[in-house]
N, C-alpha and C positions, 0 to 999 in steps of 0.2 A: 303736547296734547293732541288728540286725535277724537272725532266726531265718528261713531259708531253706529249703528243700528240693531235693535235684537228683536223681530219682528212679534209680534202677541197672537197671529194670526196666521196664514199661511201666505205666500207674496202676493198668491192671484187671488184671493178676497180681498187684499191692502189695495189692487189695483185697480179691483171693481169697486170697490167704495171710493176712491181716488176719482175714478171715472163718474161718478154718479153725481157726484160734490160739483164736480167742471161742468155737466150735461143740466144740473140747477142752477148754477151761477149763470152760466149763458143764458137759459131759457129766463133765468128775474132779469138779467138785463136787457132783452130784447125786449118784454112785456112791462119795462119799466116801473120793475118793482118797487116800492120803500124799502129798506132796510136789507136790500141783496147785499150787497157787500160784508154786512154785518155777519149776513147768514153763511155766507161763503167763508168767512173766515172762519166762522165756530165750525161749519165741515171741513174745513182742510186741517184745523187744530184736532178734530176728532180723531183722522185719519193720521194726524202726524203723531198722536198718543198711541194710535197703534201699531204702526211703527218703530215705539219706543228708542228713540236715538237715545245716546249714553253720550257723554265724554269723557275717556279715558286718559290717563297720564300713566307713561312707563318709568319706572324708577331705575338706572341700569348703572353698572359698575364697571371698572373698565378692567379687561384680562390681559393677563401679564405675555409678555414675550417670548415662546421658546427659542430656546438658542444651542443645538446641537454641539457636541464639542466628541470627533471621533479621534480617538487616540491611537496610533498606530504601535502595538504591541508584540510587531510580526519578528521573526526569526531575525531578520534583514537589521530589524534596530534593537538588535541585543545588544550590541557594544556597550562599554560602560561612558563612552563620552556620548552615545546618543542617549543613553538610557538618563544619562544626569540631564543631559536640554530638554528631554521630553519631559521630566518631571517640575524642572525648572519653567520652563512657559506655560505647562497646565496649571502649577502653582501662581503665579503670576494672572495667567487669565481667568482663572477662577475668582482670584481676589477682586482685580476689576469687576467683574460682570455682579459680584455681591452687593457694591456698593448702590447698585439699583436695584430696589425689591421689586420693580417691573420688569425684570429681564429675568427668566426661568430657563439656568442652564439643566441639558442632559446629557450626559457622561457614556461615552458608549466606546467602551476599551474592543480593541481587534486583536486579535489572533490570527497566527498563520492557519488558513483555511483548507480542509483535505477534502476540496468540491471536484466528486467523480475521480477522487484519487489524484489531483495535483494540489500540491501544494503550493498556494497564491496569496496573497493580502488583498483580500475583495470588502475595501473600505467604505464603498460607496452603498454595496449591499446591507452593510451594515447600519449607514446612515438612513437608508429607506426604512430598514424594518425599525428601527428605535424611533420614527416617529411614524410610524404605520397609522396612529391611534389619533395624530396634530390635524387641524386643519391646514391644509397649505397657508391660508392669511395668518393663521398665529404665527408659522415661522419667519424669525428674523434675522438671521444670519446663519450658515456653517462655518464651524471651524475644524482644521483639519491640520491635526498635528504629525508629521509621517517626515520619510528620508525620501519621499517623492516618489516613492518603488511600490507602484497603485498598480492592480493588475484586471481592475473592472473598471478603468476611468470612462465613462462615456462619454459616445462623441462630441457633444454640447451639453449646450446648460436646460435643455429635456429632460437630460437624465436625470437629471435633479429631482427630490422631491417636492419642488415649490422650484417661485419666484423669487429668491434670493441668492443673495452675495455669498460668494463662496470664498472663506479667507485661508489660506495655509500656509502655517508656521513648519516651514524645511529644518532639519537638525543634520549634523555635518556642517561642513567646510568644501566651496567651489575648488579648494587645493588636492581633493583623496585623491588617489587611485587604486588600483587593483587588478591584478592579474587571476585570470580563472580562463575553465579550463570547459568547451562545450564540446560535445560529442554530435556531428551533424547527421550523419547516417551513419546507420550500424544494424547488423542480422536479429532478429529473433530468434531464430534457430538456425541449426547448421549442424551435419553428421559428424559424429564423432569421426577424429583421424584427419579432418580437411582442416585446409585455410580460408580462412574468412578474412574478409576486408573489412575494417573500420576508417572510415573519415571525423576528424577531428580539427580543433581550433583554440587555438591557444590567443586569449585575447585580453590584450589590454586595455582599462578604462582608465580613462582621465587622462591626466597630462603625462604626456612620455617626459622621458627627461633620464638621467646616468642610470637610474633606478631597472627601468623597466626596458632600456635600449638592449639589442644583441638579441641574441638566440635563448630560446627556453628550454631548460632541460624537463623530457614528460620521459615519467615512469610507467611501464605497462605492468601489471599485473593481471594474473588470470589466479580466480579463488585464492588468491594472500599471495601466489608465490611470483617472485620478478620474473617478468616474461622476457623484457626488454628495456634496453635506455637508448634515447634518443635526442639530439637537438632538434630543435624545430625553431622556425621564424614562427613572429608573431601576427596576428591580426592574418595569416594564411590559413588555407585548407592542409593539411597534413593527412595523407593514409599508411596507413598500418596494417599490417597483415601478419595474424596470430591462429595457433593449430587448436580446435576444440580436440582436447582428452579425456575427460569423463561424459559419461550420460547424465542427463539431467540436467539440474539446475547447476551454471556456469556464471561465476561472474567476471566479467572486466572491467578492471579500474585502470585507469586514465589518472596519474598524477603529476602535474606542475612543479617545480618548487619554487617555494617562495620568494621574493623577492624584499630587498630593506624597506620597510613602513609602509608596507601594503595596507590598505585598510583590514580585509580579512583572508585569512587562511581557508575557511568554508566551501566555498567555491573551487578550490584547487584539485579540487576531485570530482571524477562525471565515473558512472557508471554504467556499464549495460548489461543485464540480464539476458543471456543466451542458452535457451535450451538445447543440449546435444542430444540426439537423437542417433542410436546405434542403427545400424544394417544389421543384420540378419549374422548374428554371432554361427563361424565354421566351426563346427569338431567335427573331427576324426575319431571313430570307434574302431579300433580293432580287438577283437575277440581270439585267443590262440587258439581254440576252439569249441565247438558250441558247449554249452552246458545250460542248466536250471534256471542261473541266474544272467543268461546274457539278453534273452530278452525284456529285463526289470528295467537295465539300464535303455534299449534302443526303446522302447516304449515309452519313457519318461522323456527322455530327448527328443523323440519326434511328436510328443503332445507340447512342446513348448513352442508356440507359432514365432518366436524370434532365434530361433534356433535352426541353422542347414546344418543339416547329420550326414556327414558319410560314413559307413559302416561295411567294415572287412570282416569276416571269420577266414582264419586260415584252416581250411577242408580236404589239403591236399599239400603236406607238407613235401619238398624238395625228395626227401631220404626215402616218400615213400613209393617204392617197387612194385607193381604189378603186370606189368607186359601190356598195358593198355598204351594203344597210339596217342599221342597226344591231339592229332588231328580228329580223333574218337573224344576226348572229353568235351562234355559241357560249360567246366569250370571259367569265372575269367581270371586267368592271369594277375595276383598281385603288383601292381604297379609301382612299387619299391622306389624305383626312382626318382619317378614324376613326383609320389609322394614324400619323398622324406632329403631330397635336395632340389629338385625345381619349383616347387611348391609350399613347404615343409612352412614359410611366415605366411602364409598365406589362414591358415589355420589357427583361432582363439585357443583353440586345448585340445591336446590331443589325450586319448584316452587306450591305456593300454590293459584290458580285460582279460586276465589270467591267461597273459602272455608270454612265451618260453622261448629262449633262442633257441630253435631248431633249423637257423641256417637260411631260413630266409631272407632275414636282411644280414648286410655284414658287418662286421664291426664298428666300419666305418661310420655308416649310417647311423648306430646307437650315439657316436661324438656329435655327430650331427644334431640330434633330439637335444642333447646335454647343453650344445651350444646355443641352439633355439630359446633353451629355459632359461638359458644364463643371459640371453639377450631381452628377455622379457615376455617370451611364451611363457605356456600353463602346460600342465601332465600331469595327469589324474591314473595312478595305476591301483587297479585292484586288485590285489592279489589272495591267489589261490593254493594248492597244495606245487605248483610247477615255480613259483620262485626259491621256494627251499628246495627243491631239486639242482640234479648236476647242470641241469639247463638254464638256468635261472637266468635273467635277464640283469641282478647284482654283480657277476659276474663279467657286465660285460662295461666298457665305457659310459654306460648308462652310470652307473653308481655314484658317478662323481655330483648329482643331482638326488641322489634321494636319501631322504632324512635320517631313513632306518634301512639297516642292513642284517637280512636274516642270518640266524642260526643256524639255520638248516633243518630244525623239527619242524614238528607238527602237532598243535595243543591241541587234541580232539577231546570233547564231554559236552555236556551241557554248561552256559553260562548265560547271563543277564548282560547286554551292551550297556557299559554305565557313561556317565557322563561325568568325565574327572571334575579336581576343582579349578583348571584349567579350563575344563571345557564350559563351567556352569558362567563364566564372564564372556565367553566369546561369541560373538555373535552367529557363528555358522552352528553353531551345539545349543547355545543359551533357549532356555524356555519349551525344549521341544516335545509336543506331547504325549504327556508319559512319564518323563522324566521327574517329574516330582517328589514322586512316592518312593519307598523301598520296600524290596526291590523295584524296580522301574515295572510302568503298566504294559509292557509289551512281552513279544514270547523270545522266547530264548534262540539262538544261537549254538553253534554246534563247532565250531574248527573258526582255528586262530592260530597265525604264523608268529609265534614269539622272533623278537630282534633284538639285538645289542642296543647301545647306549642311544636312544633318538635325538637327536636336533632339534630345532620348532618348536610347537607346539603340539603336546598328547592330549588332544579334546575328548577321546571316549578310550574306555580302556575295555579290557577283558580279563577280568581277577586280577586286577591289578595290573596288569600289563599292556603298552598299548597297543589301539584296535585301530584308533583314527590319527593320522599323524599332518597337521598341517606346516609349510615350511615355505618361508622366502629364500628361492635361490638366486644369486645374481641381479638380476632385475624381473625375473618370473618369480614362479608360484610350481611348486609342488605338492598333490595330495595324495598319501598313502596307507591304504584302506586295506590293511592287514584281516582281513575274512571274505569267502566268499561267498555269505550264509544268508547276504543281505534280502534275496529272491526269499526267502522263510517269513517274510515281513509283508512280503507284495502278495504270497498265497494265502494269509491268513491264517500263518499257523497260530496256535495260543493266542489267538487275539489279534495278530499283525504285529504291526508298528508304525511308525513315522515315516516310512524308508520316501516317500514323496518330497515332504519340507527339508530333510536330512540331505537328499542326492542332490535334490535343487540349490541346497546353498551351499554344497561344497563345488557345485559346478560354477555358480554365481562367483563364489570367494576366488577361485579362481581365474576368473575371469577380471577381475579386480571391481565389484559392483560394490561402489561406494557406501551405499548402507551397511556390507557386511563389513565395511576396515573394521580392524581390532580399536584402531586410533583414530575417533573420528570427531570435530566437533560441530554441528548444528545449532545452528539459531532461525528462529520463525515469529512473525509480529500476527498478535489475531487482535483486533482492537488496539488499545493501548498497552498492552502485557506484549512485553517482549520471550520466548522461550527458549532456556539454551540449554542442550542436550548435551551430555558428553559417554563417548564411549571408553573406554580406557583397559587395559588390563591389572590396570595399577589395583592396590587396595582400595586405595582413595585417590578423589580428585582432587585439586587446588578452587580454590575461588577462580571465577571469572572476572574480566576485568572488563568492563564497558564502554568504550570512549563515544560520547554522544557527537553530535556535528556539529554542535556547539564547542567541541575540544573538553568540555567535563568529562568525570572517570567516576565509574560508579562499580561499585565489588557487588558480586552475587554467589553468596555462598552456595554449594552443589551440593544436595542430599542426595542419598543411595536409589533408585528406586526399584531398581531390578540388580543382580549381583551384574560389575560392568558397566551398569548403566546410572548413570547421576544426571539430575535435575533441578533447574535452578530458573527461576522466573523475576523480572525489573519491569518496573512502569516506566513507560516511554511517556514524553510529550513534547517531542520534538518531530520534525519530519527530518528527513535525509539517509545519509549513508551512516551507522553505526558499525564501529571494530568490537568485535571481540573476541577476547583474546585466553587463552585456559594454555598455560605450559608453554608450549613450544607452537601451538595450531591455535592458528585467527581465522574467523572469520567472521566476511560482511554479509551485511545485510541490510536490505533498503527498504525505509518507512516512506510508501510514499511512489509520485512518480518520479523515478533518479534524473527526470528530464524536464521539472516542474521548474516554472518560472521562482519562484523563491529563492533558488540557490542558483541566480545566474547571475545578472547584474546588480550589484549592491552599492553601488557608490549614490549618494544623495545625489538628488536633481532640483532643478524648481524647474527644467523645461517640458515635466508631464504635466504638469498642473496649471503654470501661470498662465497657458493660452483660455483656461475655463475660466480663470478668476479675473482674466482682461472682462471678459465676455457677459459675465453676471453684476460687474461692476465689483469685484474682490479684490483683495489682495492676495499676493504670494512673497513672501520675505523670508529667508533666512536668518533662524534664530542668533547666529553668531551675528548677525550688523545690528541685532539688537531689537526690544521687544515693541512694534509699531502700537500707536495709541489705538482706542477704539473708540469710536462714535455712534452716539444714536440718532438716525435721521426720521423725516415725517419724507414718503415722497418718493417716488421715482431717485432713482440715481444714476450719476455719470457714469458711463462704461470709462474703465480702463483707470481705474480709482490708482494712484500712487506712493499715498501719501496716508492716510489710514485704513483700519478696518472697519466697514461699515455696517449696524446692524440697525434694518428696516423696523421702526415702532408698529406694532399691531393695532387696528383701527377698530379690533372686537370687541366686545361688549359680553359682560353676563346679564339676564332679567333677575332684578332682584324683587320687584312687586310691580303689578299693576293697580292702579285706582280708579274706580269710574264712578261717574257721578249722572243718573238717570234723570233728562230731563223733563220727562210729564208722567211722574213715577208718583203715585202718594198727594199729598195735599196740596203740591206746588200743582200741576196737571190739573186738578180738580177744580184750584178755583180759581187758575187761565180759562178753563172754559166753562163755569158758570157765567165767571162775566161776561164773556163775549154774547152767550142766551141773555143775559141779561139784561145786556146793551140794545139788542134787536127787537128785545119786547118794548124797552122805554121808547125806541127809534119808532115802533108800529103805533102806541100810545097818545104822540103829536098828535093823527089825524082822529 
């Protein structure tokens, strides 16, 4: 019960009435009144009626206890022997905490978290926001069900959302352990062609023992394929030094093997995404000489800012006679030599533009190019009406490198460049525009060197015969571009054509620029959709085959979506390194950051957590010694509890009604203070 006030007046009237009642009382009792007191009471009754004091009573109910229960659901406790204890204790702890309808548990399951792209088990974040809405006093215990592997634990018991005991039920066994595999430093990028260093550590968790003693064997791969094997010690630094080969996006995998009854295999893989970055790709242009069409090609090659051009026209061939001094010509000097044996690898593609043996280089030199291609250069020749002639450059050591071998005519008329059915899958032909319609939307052409039986691939033909001849020789790349009409395309005759995307990607192909492989397969994560591309020459493609980091395998059928090109998309919800795999070509690909805490240590612990739950007065037990009772206390609690789980009773209240009862309200008021007037008149009436 509580004594109230609800004034009928404003305070400073109550006070000057107040004052007036005491300024009469005093002045009757100095002047020795009759019946002052009498009177002084009926004014301060007056004064206290308006005042209006109440007496209220609150009626209140008592509210129930929350009691947090975070389950940890992270990547870390997939296993199925932790997945059964974690189900097991929450089952167990939930029955408990039923049996009081004063304790109000909430359920707040975690997932592995992708906060700023790592992936972490941030448990405590989740306990703060699932009671964002509690007062700190209603909370009376956490529970915290995990394999210890907390990656937001705060420093102390601050962090906390409240004043209470923090309990956690560990799943595992103090016996795991586990071999995994951390990458310590490693490049971001690095030019194509160099060696890069990576450091590495190969580390054992838990107890050593016959298992995990001796040397590890790690696998290097670079994008799927084995780069290297090696032993290494464990719990050491290890560096490795590996060549970046393509541009672009590069992966390095780091793999372990396994050892007998590791906890998990997950871990045995670290990756590093390595962008290659090219220098300034060399060609060599030589021209036999000048024509219509040779500046199509040096103009396209010198607008390509990742491209150094060197370009020769031969202007003054050896045979030719005129009685001029040489110490009189302007000309420079072919440098034959320098170019085509001291220099000759030096060079991404050499390019030979309706060029004739007239004696300038020598035979020798042509084996020399043929050897270069067969070692893994590029040679791009265009040819003109001088290959089917008696000078022809087929004729010479060269030949043993190119696809097609002329006849020796010459197919002059008008024709349409088509785009075979070879060439409508291939990436260096496929899509280009124009090409769609019949006849194609560009202008025609005029001369075509017809050739015997071709090699490779025939990407564009001329009435049927081929015009574009693409070919792996050796470990190069060959392209032979049987017209030299392509310059009809860059003046705009009938419309133009394509000859820009067309020269660009037979020069790209040749260069070996991974987008254009014939055989290529791609994967990319945007949200949760995983996307996997395949290039193929096939009809068709095979299913993809998924292997998650979890070790599941998930099919994705491939539709058509351009001829060549197949399409196929799977919902991830995993983080880590994903295989995938179509035919003969895998590749990875990383959800996530490939360096994120999640997939490093995974053996259970109680020594992240038991120092908070010393601290808060909690517990920290391991479900396998078995499930600790729980108590509900009134009161401060012992730090450094041992022996139960403790949950603090809430001392909150709900207001269910109030009651008040007004004491000079109505007839009870009225005739308190009649009789008191009434008492002072009989009191005056004596004399």
């Amino acid at each position: 019960m509580a004594l109230t006030f609800a004034p009928l007046l404003p305070l400073w009237a109550i006070y000057i009435a107040l004052a007036f009642v005491l300024a009469l009382m005093a002045a009757g009792y100095l002047a020795r009144m009759r019946a002052t007191t009498l009177r002084a009471a009926a004014g301060l009754l007056l004064v206290t009626a308006l005042a209006n004091p109440t007496i209220s009573r609150e009626e209140r109910s008592a509210l129930t206890t929350i009691v947090p229960i975070v389950v940890d659901r992270s990547q870390s406790q997939l296993t199925e022997e932790r997945q059964g204890q974690t189900d097991d204790a929450l089952a167990a702890l939930q029955a408990r905490l039923a049996d009081d309808p004063m304790l109000e548990p909430r359920l707040v399951d975690v997932v592995t978290a992708d906060e700023n792209g790592r992936a972490e088990t941030l448990a405590f974040a989740a306990l703060s926001e699932a009671v964002r809405d509690v007062p700190p006093s209603r909370l009376g215990a956490a529970f915290l069900i995990t394999d210890g592997q907390i990656h937001d634990l705060p420093d102390d018991a601050g962090g906390l959302p409240g004043a209470i005991p923090l309990n956690t039920l560990v799943t595992g066994t103090d016996s795991e352990y586990d071999r995994r595999i951390e990458i310590n430093e490693a490049p971001r990028f690095g030019l194509v062609g160099d060696s890069l260093p990576v450091e590495f550590t190969v580390v054992d968790d838990g107890p050593v023992d016959e298992h995990t003693s001796g040397p590890a064997k790690v696998t290097a791969r670079i994008n799927g394929e084995v780069a290297a094997e090696m032993l290494v010690g464990t719990n050491l630094p290890t560096r490795y030094v590996f060549d970046i080969e393509n541009g672009g996006e590069n992966i390095l995998e780091l793999s372990v093997a396994p050892v007998d009854g590791e906890l998990t295999t997950i871990n045995n893989r670290a990756v590093q995404i390595i962008e290659g970055i090219r220098e300034n790709l060399r060609v060599l242009l030589v021209s036999g000489s000048p024509h219509s069409g040779e500046r199509t090609w040096r103009n396209l090659l010198k607008s390509d800012a990742s491209v150094d051009l060197v370009h020769f026209t031969i202007l003054r061939p050896p045979e030719k006679q005129d009685g001029t001094p040489i110490n009189e010509l302007s000309l420079i000097a072919f440098p034959t030599r320098e170019l085509f044996i001291d220099k000759i690898d030096d060079f991404d593609l050499i390019i030979f533009d309706r060029y004739q043996n007239r004696g300038v280089l020598p035979l020798l030199y042509y084996d020399n190019i043929a050897q270069y291609v067969l070692n893994g250069g590029a040679l791009l020749v265009a040819a003109g009406p001088e290959i089917a002639g008696p000078d022809s450059i087929a004729d010479t050591p060269l030949s043993a490198v190119l696809p097609a071998i002329p006849t020796g005519d010459l197919a002059e008329g008008g024709f349409y460049p088509e785009i075979s059915e070879t060439g409508e899958r291939h990436p260096v032909t496929r899509d280009l525009p124009g090409s769609a319609s019949t006849p194609p939307a560009w202008g025609r052409w005029f001369r075509s060197i017809p050739v015997g039986p071709a090699r490779g691939e025939t990407v564009m033909t001329a009435d049927g015969a081929p015009l574009l001849v693409l070919s792996r020789e050796g470990e190069g790349r060959v392209a032979e571009f049987l017209s030299d009409q392509g310059w009809l395309w860059a003046r705009g005759f009938e419309g133009g054509g394509p000859y820009v995307p067309l020269y660009r990607r037979i020069a790209h192909w040749l260069m070996k620029e991974p987008a254009l492989e014939e055989e290529t397969l791609s994967a990319t994560v945007n949200g949760d959709t995983l996307a996997i591309t395949r290039q193929t020459m096939d009809e068709r493609a095979p299913d993809a085959v998924v292997t998650t980091p979890s070790g599941q395998s998930i099919t994705v059928p491939l539709s058509e979506a351009e001829p060549g090109l197949y399409r196929g998309e799977a919902r991830v919800d995993e983080m880590g390194l994903f295989t995938v795999a179509n035919g003969d070509l895998q590749r990875l690909v990383n959800v996530g950051d490939p360096d994120a805490p999640e997939f490093k240590a995974m053996i259970s612990t109680t020594a992240t957590l038991a120092p908070l739950s010393q601290e808060t007065g909690g517990l920290t037990q391991r479900i396998a010694d078995g499930m600790p009772p729980i108590r509900v206390v009134n009161g401060p609690l012992r730090a450094g509890n041992d022996s139960y789980m403790p949950i603090v009773k809430t001392a909150d209240t709900r207001l269910e009604s109030i009651r008040s009862l007004p004491l000079f309200n109505g007839l009870l008021g009225l005739a308190a203070l009649l009789a008191l007037i009434s008492a002072t008149w009989w009191r005056e009436g004596r004399n």
